[in-house]
C-alpha positions as CSV (number, residue, x, y, z in Angstrom):
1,X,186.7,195.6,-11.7
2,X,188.2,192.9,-13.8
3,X,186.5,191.2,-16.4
4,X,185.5,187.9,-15.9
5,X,185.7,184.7,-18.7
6,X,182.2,185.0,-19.0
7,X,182.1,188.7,-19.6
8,X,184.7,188.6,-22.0
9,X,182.5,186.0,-24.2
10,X,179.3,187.4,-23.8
11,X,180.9,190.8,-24.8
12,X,182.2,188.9,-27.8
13,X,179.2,187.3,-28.5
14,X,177.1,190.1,-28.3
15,X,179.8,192.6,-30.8
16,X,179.3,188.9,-33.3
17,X,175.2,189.1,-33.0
18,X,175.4,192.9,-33.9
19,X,177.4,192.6,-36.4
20,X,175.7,189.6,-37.8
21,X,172.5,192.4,-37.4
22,X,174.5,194.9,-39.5
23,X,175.4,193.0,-42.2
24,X,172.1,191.6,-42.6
25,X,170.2,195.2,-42.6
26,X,172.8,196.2,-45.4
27,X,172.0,193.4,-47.3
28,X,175.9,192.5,-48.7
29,X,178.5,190.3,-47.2
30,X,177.6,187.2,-47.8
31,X,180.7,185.6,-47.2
32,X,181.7,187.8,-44.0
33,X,177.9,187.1,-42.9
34,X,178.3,183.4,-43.0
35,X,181.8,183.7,-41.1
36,X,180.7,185.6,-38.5
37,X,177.2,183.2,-38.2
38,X,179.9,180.1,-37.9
39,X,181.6,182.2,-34.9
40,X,178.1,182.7,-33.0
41,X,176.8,178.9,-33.4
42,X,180.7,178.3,-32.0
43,X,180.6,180.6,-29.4
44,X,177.4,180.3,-28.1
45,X,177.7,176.3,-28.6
46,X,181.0,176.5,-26.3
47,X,178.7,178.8,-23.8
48,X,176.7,176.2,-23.0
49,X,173.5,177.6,-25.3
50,X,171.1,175.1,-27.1
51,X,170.8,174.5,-30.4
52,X,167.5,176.3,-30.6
53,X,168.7,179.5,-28.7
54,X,171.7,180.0,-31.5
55,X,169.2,179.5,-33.9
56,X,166.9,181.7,-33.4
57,X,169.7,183.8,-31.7
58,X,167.8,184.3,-27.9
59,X,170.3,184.8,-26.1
60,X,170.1,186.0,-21.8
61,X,172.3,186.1,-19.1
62,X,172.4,187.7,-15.6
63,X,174.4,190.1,-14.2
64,X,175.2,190.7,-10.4
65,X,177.6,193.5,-9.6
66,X,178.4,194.2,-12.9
67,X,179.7,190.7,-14.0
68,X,177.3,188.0,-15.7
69,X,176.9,185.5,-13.3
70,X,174.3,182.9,-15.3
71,X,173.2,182.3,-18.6
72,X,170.1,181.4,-19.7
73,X,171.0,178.4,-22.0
74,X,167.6,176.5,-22.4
């Protein structure tokens, strides 16, 4: 089954938010941690998501036979 668009970003946008997560727990890479932050808010801004989602990083989207077939921007 190929990978759609859509999965390709939320896969990307989900490997971003964990790393983001990582970094944050180990408490060092500042720098790396505010690049990959400015590659979520661009992301999830060209995704369609809200201002407030990216903020406070809530991100959900649907799947239907094992693609994502709507996100939950508002």
């Amino acid at each position: 089954m190929k990978a759609t668009q859509l999965d390709v970003q939320w896969q990307q946008l989900m490997a971003l938010c964990e790393s983001e997560s990582s970094l944050r727990a180990r408490g060092h890479g500042a720098r790396l941690l505010k690049l990959v932050a400015a590659d979520i808010e661009r992301l999830a801004g060209d995704m369609g998501f809200s201002a407030h989602k990216i903020a406070t990083r809530e991100f959900r989207a649907e799947r239907a036979g094992g693609h994502i077939v709507r996100l939950v921007t508002e």
